[in-house]
Steps between C-alpha positions, in 0.01 A plus 500: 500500500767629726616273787384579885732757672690311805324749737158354429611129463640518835169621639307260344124561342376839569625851486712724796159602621363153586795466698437768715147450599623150644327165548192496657363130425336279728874290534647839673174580767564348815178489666636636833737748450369618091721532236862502525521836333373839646198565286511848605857564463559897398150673578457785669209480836325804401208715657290316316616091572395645894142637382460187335625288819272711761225443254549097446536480912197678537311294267612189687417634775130570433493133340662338816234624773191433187614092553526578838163628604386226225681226684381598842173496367567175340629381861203593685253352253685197564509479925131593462372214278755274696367580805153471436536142404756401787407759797763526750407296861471823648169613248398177546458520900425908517145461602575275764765685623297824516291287740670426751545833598107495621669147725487599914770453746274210640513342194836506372581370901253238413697352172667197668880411451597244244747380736866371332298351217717504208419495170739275390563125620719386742759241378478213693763300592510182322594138657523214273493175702769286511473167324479189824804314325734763535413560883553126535816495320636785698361410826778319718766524243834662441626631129666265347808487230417128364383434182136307504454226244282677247730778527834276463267331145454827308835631574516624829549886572665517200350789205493433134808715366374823413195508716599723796619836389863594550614808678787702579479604880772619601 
């Protein structure tokens, strides 16, 4: 058999035509922007490409308000059901409401205050007594820098090292 022509080695498997249609593989789609390559590259928009579009929008169009009125229908059924098993506070009090419009002027003037009667408790402010040794110890003396013995036995005012945080305060 007669040995490849350089032209066709150089282009690898396949024939001139291949090589014009390009790659289109899954490796060369970018899922954002498509394929690297115009798809479309040298054909003509014609009279009939714009039927075709006007015909496709129209279609969509029809589809689109079919799932609308279908999901507004949906959405209704839904807010009904929901609100027949958790009525709203206003349902719930509608026949009361609609009678106190038969309620006299006497009568509502008759409905007493509540006064400042909040809801909500009033905090309190709390004393904690103070312990009788402590008054004694404070009662009649002055501060003092000395050192008592039990403090002078377990190391005076002195902290383990490490104990009291350091900081910069500058």
């Amino acid at each position: 058999p007669a040995a490849p022509s350089a032209s066709s080695a150089s282009m690898g498997m396949g024939s001139a035509e291949d090589a014009d249609k390009g790659d289109y593989s899954d490796a060369k789609f970018d899922a954002w922007s498509g394929f690297s390559e115009n798809l479309f590259e040298g054909v003509v928009f014609d009279a009939d490409d714009d039927e075709a579009d006007r015909i496709y929008e129209a279609v969509d169009q029809r589809m689109d308000s079919r799932r609308k009125r279908q999901r507004e229908q949906l959405e209704q059924e839904e807010i009904l059901k929901y609100r027949s098993t958790r009525p709203k506070i206003q349902q719930l009090f509608s026949d009361i409401k609609k009678g106190l419009a038969a309620v006299s002027k006497e009568e509502w003037a008759s409905i007493p205050d509540i006064g400042d009667y909040s809801v909500k408790k009033k905090k309190q402010d709390i004393w904690t007594p103070v312990p009788d040794s402590l008054l004694a110890e404070g009662v009649g003396s002055r501060p003092s820098a000395a050192l008592d013995s039990k403090q002078q036995t377990w190391g005076g005012m002195a902290t383990p090292e490490g104990a009291t945080p350091v900081t910069d305060l500058r």
